[in-house]
PDB file with one MODEL, atoms N, CA, C and O in Angstrom:
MODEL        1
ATOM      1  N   UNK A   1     118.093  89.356-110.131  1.00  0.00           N
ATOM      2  CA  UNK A   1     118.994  90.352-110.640  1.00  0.00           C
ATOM      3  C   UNK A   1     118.944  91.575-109.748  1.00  0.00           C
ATOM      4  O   UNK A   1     117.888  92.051-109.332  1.00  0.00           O
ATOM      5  N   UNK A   2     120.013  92.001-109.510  1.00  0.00           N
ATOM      6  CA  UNK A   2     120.438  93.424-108.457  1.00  0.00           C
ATOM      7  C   UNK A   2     120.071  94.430-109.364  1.00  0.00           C
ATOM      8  O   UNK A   2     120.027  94.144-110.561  1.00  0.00           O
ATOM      9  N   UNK A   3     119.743  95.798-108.901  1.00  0.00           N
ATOM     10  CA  UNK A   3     119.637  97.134-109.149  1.00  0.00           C
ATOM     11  C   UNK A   3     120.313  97.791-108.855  1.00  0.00           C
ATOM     12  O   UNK A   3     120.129  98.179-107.701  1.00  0.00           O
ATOM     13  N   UNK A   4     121.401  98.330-109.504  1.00  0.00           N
ATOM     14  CA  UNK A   4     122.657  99.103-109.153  1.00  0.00           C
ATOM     15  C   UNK A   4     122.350 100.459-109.139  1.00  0.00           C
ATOM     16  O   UNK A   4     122.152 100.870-110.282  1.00  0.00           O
ATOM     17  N   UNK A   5     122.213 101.488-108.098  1.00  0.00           N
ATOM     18  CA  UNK A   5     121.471 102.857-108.299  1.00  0.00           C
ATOM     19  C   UNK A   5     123.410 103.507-108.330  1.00  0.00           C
ATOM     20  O   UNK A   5     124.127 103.253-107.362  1.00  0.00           O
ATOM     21  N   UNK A   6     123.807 104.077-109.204  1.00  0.00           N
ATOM     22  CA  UNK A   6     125.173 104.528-109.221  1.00  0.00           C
ATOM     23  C   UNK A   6     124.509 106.194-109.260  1.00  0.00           C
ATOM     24  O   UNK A   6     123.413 106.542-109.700  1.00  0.00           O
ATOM     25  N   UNK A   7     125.758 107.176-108.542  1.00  0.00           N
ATOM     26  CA  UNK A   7     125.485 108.388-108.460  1.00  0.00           C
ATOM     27  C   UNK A   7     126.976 108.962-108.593  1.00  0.00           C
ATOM     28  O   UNK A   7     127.078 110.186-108.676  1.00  0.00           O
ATOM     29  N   UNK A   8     127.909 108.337-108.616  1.00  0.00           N
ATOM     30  CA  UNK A   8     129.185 108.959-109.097  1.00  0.00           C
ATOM     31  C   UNK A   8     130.023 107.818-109.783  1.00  0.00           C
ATOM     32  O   UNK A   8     129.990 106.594-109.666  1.00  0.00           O
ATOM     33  N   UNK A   9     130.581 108.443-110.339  1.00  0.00           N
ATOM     34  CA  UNK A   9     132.166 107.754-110.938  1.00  0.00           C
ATOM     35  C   UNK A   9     133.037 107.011-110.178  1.00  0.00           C
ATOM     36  O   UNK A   9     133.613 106.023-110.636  1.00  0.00           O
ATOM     37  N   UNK A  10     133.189 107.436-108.972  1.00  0.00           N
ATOM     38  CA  UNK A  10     133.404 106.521-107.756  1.00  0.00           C
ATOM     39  C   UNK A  10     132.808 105.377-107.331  1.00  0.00           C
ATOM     40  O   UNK A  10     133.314 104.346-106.887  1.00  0.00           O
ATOM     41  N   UNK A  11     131.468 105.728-107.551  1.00  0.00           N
ATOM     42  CA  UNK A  11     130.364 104.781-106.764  1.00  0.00           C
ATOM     43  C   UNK A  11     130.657 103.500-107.953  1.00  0.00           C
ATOM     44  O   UNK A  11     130.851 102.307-107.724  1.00  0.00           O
ATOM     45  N   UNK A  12     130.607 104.262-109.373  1.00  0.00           N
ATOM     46  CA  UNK A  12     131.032 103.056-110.548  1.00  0.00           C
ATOM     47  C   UNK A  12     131.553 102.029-110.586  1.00  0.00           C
ATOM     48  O   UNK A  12     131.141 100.895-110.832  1.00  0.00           O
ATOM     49  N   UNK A  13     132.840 102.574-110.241  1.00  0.00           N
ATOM     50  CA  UNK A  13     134.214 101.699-109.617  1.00  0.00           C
ATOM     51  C   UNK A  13     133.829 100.668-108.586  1.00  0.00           C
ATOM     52  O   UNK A  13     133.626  99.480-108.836  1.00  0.00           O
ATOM     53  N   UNK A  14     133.781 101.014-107.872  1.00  0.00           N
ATOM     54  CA  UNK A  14     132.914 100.418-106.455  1.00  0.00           C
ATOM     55  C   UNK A  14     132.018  98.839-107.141  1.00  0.00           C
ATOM     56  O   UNK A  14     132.215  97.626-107.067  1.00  0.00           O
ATOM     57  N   UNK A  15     131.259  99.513-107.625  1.00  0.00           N
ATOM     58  CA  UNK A  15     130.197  98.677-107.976  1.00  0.00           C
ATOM     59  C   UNK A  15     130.877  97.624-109.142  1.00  0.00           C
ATOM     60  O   UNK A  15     130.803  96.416-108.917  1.00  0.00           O
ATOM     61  N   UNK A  16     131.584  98.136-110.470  1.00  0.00           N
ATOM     62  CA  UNK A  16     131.747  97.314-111.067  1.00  0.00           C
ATOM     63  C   UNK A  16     132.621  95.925-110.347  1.00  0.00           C
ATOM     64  O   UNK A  16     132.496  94.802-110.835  1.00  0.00           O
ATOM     65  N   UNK A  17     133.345  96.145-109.349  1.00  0.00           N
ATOM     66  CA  UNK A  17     134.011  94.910-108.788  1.00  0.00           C
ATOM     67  C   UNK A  17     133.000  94.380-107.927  1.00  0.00           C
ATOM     68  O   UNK A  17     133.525  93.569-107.164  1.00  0.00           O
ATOM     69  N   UNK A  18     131.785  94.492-107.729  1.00  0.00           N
ATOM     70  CA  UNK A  18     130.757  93.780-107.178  1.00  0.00           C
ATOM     71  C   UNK A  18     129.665  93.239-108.049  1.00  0.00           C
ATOM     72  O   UNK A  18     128.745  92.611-107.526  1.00  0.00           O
ATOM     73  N   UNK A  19     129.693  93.385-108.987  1.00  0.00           N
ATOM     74  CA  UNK A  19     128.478  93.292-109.536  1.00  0.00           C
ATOM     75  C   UNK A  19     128.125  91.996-110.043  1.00  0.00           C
ATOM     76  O   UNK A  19     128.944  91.170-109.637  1.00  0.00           O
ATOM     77  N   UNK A  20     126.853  91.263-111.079  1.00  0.00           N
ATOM     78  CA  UNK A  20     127.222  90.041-110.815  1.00  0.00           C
ATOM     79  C   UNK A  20     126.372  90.457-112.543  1.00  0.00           C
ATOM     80  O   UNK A  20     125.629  91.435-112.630  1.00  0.00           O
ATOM     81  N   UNK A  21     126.677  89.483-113.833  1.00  0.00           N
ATOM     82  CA  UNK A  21     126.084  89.564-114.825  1.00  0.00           C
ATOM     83  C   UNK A  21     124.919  89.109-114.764  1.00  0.00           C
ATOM     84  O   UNK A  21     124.454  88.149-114.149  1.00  0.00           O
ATOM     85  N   UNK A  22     124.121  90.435-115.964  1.00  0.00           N
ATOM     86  CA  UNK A  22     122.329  90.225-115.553  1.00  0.00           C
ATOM     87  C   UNK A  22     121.894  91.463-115.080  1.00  0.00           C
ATOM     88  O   UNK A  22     120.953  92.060-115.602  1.00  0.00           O
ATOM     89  N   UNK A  23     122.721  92.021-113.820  1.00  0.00           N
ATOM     90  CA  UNK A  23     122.375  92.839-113.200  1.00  0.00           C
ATOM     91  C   UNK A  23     122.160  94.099-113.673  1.00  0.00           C
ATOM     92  O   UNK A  23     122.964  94.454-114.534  1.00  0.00           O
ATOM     93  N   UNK A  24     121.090  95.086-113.286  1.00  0.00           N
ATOM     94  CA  UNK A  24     120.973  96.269-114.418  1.00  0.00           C
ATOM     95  C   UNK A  24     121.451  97.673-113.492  1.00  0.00           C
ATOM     96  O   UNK A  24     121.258  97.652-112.277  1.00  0.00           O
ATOM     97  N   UNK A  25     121.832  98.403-113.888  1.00  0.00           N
ATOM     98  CA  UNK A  25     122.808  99.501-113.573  1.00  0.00           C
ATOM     99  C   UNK A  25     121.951 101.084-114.026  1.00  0.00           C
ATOM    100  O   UNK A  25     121.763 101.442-115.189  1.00  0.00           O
ATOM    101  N   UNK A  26     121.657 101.618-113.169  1.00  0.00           N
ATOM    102  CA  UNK A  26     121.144 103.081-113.412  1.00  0.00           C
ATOM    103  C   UNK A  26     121.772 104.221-112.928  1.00  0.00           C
ATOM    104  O   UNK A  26     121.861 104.522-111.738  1.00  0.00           O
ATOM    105  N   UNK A  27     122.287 104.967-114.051  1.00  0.00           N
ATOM    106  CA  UNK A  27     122.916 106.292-113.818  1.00  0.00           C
ATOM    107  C   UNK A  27     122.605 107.539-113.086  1.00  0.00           C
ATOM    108  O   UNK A  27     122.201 108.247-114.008  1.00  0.00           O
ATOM    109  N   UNK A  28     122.536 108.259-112.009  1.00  0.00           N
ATOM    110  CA  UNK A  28     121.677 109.148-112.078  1.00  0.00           C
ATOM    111  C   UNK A  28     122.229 109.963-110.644  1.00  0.00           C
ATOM    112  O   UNK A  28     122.805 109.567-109.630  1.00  0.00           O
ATOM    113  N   UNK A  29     121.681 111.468-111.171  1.00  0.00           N
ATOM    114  CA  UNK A  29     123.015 112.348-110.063  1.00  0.00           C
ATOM    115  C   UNK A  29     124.038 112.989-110.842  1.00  0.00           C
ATOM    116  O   UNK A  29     123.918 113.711-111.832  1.00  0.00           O
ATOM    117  N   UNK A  30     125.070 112.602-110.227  1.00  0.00           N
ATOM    118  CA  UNK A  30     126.406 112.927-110.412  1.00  0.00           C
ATOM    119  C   UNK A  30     126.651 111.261-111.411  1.00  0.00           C
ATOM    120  O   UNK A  30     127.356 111.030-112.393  1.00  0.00           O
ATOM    121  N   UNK A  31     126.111 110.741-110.946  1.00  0.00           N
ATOM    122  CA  UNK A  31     126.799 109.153-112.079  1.00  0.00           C
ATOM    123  C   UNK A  31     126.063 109.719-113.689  1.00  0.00           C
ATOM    124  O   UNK A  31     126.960 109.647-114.529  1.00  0.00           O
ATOM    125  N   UNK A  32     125.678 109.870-113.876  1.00  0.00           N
ATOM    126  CA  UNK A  32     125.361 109.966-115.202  1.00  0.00           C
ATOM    127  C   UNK A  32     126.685 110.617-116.115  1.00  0.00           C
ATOM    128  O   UNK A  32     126.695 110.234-117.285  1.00  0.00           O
ATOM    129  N   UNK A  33     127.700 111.473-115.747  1.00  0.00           N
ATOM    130  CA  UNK A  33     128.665 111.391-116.396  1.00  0.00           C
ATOM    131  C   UNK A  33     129.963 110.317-116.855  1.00  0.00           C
ATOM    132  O   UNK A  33     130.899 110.422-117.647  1.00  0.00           O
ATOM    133  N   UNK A  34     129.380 108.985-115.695  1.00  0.00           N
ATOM    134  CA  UNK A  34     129.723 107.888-115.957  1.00  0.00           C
ATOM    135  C   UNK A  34     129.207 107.247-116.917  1.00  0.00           C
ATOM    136  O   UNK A  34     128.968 106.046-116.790  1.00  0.00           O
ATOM    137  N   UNK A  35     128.953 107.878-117.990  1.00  0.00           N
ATOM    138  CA  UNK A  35     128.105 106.798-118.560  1.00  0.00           C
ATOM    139  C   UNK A  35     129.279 105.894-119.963  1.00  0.00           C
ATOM    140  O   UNK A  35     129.044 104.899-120.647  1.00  0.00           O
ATOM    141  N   UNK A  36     130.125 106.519-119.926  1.00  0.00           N
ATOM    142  CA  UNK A  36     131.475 106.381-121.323  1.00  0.00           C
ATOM    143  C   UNK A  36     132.426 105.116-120.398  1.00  0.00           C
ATOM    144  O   UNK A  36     132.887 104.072-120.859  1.00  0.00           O
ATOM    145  N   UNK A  37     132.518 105.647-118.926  1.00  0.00           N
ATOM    146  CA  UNK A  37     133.464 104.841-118.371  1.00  0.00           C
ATOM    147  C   UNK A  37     132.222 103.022-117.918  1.00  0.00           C
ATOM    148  O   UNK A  37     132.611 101.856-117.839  1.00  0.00           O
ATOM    149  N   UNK A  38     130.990 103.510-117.762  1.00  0.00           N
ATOM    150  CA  UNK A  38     130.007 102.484-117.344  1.00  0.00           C
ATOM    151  C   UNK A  38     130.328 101.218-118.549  1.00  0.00           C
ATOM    152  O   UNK A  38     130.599 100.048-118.279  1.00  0.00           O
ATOM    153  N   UNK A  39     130.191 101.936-120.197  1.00  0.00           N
ATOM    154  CA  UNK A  39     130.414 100.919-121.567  1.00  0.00           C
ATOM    155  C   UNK A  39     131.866 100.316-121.565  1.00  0.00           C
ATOM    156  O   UNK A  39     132.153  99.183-121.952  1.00  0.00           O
ATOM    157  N   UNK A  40     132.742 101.265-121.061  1.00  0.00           N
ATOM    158  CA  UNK A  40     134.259 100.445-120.563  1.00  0.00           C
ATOM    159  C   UNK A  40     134.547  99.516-120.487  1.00  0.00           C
ATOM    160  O   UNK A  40     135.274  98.814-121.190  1.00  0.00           O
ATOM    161  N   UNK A  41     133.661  99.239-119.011  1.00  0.00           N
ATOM    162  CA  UNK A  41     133.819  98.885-117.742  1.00  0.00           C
ATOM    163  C   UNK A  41     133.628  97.183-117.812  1.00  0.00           C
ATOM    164  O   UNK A  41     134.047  96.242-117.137  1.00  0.00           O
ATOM    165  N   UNK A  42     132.399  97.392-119.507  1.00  0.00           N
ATOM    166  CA  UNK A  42     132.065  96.065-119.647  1.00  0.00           C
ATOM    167  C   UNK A  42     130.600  96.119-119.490  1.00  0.00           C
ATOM    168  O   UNK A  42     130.013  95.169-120.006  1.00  0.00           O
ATOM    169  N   UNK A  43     129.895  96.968-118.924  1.00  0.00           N
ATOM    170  CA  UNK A  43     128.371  96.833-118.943  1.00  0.00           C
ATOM    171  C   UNK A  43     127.670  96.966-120.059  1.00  0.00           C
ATOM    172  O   UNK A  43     127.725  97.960-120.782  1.00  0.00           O
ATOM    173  N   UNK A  44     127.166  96.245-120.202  1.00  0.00           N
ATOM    174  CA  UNK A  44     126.095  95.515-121.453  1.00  0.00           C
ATOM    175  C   UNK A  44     125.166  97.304-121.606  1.00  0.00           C
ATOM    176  O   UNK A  44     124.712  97.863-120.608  1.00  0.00           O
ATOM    177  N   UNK A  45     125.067  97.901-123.018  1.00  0.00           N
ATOM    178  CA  UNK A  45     124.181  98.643-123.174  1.00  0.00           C
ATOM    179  C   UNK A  45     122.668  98.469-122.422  1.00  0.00           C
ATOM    180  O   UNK A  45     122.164  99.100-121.493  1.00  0.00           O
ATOM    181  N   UNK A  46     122.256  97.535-123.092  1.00  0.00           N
ATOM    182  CA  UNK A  46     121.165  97.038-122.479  1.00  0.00           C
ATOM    183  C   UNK A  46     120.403  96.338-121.111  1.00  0.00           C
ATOM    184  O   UNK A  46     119.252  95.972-120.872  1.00  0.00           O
ATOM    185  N   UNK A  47     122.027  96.363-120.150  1.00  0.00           N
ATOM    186  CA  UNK A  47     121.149  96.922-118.643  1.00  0.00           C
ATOM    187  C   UNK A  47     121.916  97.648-118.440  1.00  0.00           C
ATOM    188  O   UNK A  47     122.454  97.329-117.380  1.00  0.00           O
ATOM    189  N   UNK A  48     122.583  99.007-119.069  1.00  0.00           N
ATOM    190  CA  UNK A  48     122.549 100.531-118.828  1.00  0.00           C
ATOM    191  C   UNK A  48     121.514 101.298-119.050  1.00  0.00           C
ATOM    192  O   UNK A  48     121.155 101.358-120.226  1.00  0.00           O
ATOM    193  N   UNK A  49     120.503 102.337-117.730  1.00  0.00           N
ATOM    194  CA  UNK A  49     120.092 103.197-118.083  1.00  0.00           C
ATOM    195  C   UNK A  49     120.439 104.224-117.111  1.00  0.00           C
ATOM    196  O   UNK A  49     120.941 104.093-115.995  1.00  0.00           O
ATOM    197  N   UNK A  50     119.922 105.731-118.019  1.00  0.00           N
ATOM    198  CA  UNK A  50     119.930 106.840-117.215  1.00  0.00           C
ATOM    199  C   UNK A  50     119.001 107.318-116.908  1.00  0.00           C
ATOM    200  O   UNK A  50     117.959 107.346-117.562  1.00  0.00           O
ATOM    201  N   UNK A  51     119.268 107.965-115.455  1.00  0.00           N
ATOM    202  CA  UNK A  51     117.465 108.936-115.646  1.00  0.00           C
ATOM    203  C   UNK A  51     117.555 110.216-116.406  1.00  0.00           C
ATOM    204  O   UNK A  51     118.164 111.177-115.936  1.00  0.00           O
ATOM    205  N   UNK A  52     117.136 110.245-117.232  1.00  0.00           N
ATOM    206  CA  UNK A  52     116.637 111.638-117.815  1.00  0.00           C
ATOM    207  C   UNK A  52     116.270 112.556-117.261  1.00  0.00           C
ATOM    208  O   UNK A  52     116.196 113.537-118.001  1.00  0.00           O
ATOM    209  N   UNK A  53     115.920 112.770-116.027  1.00  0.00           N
ATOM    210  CA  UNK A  53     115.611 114.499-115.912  1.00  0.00           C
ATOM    211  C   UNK A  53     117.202 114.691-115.142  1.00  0.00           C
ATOM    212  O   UNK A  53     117.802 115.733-114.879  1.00  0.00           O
ATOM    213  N   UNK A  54     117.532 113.498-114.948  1.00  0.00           N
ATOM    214  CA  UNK A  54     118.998 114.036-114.029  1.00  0.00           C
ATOM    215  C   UNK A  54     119.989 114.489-115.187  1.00  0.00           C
ATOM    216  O   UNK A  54     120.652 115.524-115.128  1.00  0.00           O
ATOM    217  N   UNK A  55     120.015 113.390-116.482  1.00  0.00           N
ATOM    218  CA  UNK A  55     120.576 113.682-117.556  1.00  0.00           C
ATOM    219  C   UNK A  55     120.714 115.118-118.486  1.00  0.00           C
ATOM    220  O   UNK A  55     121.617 115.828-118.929  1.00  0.00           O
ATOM    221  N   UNK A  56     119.600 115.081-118.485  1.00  0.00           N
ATOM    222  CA  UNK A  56     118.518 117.243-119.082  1.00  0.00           C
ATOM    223  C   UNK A  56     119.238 117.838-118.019  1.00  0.00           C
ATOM    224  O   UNK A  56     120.338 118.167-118.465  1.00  0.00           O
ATOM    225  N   UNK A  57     119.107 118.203-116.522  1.00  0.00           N
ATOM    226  CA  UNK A  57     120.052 119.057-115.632  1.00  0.00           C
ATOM    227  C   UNK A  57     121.494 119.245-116.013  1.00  0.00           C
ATOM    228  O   UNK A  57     122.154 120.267-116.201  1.00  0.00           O
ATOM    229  N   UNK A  58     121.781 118.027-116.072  1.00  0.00           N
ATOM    230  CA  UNK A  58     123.237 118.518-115.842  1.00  0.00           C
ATOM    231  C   UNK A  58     124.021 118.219-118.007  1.00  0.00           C
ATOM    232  O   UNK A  58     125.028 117.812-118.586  1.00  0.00           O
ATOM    233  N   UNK A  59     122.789 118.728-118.275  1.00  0.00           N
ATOM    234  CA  UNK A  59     123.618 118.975-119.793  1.00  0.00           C
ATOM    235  C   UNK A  59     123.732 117.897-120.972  1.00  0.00           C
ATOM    236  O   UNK A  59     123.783 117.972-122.200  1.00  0.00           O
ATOM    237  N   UNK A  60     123.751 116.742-119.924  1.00  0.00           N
ATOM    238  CA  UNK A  60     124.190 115.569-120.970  1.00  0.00           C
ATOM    239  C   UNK A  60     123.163 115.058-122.004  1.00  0.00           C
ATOM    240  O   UNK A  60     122.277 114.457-121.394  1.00  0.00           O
ATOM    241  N   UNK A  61     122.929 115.066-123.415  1.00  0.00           N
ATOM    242  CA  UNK A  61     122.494 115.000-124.295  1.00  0.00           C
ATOM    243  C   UNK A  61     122.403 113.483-125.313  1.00  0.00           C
ATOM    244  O   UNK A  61     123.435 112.962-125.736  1.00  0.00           O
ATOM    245  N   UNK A  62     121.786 113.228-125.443  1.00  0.00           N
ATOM    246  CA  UNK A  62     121.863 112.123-126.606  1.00  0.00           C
ATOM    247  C   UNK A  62     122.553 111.857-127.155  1.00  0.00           C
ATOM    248  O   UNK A  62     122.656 110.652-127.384  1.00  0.00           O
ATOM    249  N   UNK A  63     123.840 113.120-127.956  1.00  0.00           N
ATOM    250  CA  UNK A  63     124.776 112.514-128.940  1.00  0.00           C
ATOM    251  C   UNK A  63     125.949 112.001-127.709  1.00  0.00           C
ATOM    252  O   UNK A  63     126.726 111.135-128.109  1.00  0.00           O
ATOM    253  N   UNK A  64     126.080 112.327-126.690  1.00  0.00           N
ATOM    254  CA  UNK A  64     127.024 111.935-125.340  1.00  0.00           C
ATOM    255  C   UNK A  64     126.862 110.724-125.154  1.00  0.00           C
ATOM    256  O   UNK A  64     127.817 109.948-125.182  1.00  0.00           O
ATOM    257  N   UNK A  65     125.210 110.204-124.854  1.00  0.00           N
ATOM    258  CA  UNK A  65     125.026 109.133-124.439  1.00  0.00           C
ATOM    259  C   UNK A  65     124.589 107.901-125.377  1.00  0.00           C
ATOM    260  O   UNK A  65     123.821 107.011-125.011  1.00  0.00           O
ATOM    261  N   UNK A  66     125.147 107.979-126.541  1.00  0.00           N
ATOM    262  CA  UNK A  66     124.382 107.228-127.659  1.00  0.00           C
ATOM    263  C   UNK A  66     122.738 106.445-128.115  1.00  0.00           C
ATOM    264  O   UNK A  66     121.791 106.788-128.822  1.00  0.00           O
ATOM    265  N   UNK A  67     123.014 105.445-127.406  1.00  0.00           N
ATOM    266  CA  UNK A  67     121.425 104.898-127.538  1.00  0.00           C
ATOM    267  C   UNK A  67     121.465 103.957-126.270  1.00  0.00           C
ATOM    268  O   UNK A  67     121.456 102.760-126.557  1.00  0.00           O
ATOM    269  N   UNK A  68     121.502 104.226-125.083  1.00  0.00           N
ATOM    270  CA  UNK A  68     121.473 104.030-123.743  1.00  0.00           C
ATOM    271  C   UNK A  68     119.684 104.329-123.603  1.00  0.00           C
ATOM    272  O   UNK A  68     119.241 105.384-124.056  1.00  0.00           O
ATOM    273  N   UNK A  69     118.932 103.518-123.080  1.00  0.00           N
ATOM    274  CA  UNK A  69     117.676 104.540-122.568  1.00  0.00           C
ATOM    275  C   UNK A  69     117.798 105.056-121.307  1.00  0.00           C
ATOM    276  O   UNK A  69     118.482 105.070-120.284  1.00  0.00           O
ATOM    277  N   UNK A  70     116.738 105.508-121.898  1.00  0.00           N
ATOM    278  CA  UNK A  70     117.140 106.899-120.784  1.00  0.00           C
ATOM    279  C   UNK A  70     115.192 106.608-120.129  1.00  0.00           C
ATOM    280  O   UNK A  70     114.179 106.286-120.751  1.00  0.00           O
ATOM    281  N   UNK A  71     115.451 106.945-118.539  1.00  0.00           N
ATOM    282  CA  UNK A  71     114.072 105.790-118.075  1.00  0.00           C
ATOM    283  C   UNK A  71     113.780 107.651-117.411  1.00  0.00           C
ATOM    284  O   UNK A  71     114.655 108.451-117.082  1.00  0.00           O
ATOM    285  N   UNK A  72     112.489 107.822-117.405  1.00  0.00           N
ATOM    286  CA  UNK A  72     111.287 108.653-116.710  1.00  0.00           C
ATOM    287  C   UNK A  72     111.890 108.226-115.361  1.00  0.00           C
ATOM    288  O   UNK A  72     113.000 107.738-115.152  1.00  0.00           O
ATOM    289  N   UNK A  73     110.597 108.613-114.216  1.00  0.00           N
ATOM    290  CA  UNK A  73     110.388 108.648-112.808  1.00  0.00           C
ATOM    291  C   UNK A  73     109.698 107.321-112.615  1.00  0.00           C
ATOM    292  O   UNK A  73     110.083 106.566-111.723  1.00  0.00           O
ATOM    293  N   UNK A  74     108.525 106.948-113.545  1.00  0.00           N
ATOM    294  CA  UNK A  74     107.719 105.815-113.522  1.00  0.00           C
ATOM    295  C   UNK A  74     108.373 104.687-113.893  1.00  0.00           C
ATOM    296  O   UNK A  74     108.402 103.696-113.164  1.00  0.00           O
ATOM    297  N   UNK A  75     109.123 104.759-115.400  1.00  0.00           N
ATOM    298  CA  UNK A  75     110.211 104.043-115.672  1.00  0.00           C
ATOM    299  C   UNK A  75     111.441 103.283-114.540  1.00  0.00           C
ATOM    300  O   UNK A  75     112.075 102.239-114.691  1.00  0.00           O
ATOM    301  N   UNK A  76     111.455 104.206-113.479  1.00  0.00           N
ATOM    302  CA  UNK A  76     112.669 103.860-112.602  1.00  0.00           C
ATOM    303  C   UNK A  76     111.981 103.057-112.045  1.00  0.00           C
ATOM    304  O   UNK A  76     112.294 101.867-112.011  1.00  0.00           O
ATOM    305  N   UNK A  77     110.812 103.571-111.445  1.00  0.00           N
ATOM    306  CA  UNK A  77     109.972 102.837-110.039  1.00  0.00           C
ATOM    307  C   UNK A  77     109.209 101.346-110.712  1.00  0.00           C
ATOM    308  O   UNK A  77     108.928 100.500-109.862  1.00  0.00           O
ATOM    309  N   UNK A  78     108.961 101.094-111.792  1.00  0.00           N
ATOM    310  CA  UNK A  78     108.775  99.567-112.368  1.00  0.00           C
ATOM    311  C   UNK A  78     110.074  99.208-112.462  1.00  0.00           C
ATOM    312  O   UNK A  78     110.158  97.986-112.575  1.00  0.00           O
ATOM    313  N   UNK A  79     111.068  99.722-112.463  1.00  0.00           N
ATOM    314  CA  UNK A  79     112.614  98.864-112.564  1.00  0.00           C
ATOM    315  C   UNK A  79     112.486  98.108-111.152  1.00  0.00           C
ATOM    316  O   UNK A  79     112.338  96.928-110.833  1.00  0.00           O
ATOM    317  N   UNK A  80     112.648  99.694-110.232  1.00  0.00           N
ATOM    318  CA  UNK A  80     112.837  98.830-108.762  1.00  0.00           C
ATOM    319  C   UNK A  80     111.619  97.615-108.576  1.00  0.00           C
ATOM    320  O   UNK A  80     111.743  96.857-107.613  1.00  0.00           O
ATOM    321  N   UNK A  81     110.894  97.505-109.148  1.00  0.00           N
ATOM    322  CA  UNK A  81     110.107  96.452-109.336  1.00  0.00           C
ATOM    323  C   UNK A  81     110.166  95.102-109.238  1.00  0.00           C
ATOM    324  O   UNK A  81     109.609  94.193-108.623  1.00  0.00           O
ATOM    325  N   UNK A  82     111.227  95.305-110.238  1.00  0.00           N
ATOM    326  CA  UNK A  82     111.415  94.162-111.232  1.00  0.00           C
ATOM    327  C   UNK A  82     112.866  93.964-110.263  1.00  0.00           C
ATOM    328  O   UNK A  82     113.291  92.809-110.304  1.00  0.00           O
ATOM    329  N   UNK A  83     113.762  95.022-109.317  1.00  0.00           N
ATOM    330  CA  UNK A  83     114.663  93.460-108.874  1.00  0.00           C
ATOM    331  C   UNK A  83     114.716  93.789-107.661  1.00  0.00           C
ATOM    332  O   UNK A  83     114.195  94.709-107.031  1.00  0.00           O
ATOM    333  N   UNK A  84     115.791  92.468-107.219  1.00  0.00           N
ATOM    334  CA  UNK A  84     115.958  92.701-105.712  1.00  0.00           C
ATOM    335  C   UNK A  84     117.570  92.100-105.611  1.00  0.00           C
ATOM    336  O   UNK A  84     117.887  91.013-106.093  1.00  0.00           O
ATOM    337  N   UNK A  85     118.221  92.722-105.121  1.00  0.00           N
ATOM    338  CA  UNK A  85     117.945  93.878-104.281  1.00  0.00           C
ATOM    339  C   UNK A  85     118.452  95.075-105.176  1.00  0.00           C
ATOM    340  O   UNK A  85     118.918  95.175-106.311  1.00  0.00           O
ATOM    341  N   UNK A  86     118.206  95.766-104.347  1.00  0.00           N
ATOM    342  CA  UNK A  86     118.577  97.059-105.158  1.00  0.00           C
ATOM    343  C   UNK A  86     119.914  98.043-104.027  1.00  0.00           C
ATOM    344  O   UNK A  86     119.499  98.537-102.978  1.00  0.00           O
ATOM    345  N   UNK A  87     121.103  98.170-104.330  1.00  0.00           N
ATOM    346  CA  UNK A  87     122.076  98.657-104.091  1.00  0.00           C
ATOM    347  C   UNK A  87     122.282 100.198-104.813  1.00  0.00           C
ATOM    348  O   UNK A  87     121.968 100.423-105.982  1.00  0.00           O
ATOM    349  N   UNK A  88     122.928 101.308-103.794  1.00  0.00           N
ATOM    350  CA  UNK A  88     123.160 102.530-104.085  1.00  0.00           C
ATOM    351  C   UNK A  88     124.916 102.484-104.093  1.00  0.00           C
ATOM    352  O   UNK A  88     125.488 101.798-103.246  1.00  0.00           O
ATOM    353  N   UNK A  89     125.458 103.024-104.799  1.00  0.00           N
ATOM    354  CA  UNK A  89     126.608 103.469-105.368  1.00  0.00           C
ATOM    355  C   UNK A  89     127.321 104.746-105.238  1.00  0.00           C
ATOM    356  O   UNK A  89     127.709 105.172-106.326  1.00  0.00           O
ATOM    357  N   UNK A  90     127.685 105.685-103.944  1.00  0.00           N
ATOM    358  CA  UNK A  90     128.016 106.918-104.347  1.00  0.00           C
ATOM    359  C   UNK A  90     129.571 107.312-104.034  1.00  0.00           C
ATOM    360  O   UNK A  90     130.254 108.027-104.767  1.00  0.00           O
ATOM    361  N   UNK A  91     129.958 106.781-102.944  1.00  0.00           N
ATOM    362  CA  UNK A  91     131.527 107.150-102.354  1.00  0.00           C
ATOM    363  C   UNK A  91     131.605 108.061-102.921  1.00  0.00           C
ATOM    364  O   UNK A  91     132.621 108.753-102.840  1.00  0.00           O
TER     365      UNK A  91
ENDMDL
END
C-alpha cells in the first residue's frame, strides 16, 4: 500500500486519479483544508489522516474534520513505516 503525503487541494486532485484502493492518504500543510473534498473524492475515512500540529496552525478543528484521526509526528513516522512507497502531492 502507497503513502499519499498530500499538501494542497491541487496535489488532491492529482493524486486521486492515481491512487490505487488500500492506499492511505495524509493531509498536511496547505492539504489539510482538503479534507471535505478528500471524503468526496471517495477516500475511505479510515485511510484518511491529518497531521495535527499542521491542523492546530492553520485553525482547523474537530467539528471541521469530523472523526478523521488526526496522527502526532511519531504517528506519521510509523505510518511511513508501514508503506511503500510513499508519494508527495503538492502542484
Amino acid at each position: 500500500m502507497s503513502l499519499h503525503l498530500i499538501f494542497s487541494a491541487t496535489g488532491l486532485t492529482s493524486c486521486t486519479r492515481r491512487c490505487s484502493r488500500g492506499d492511505k492518504f495524509l493531509l498536511l500543510g496547505d492539504g489539510i483544508y482538503a479534507h471535505a473534498q478528500a471524503l468526496e473524492a471517495g477516500i475511505e475515512p479510515v485511510d484518511l489522516f491529518l497531521l495535527a500540529p499542521d491542523a492546530q496552525a492553520r485553525g482547523v478543528g474537530s467539528d471541521l474534520t469530523g472523526t478523521l484521526l488526526r496522527l502526532e509526528y511519531p504517528d506519521f513516522v510509523a505510518l511511513t513505516e508501514q508503506c511503500s512507497p510513499i508519494v508527495s502531492w503538492k502542484e
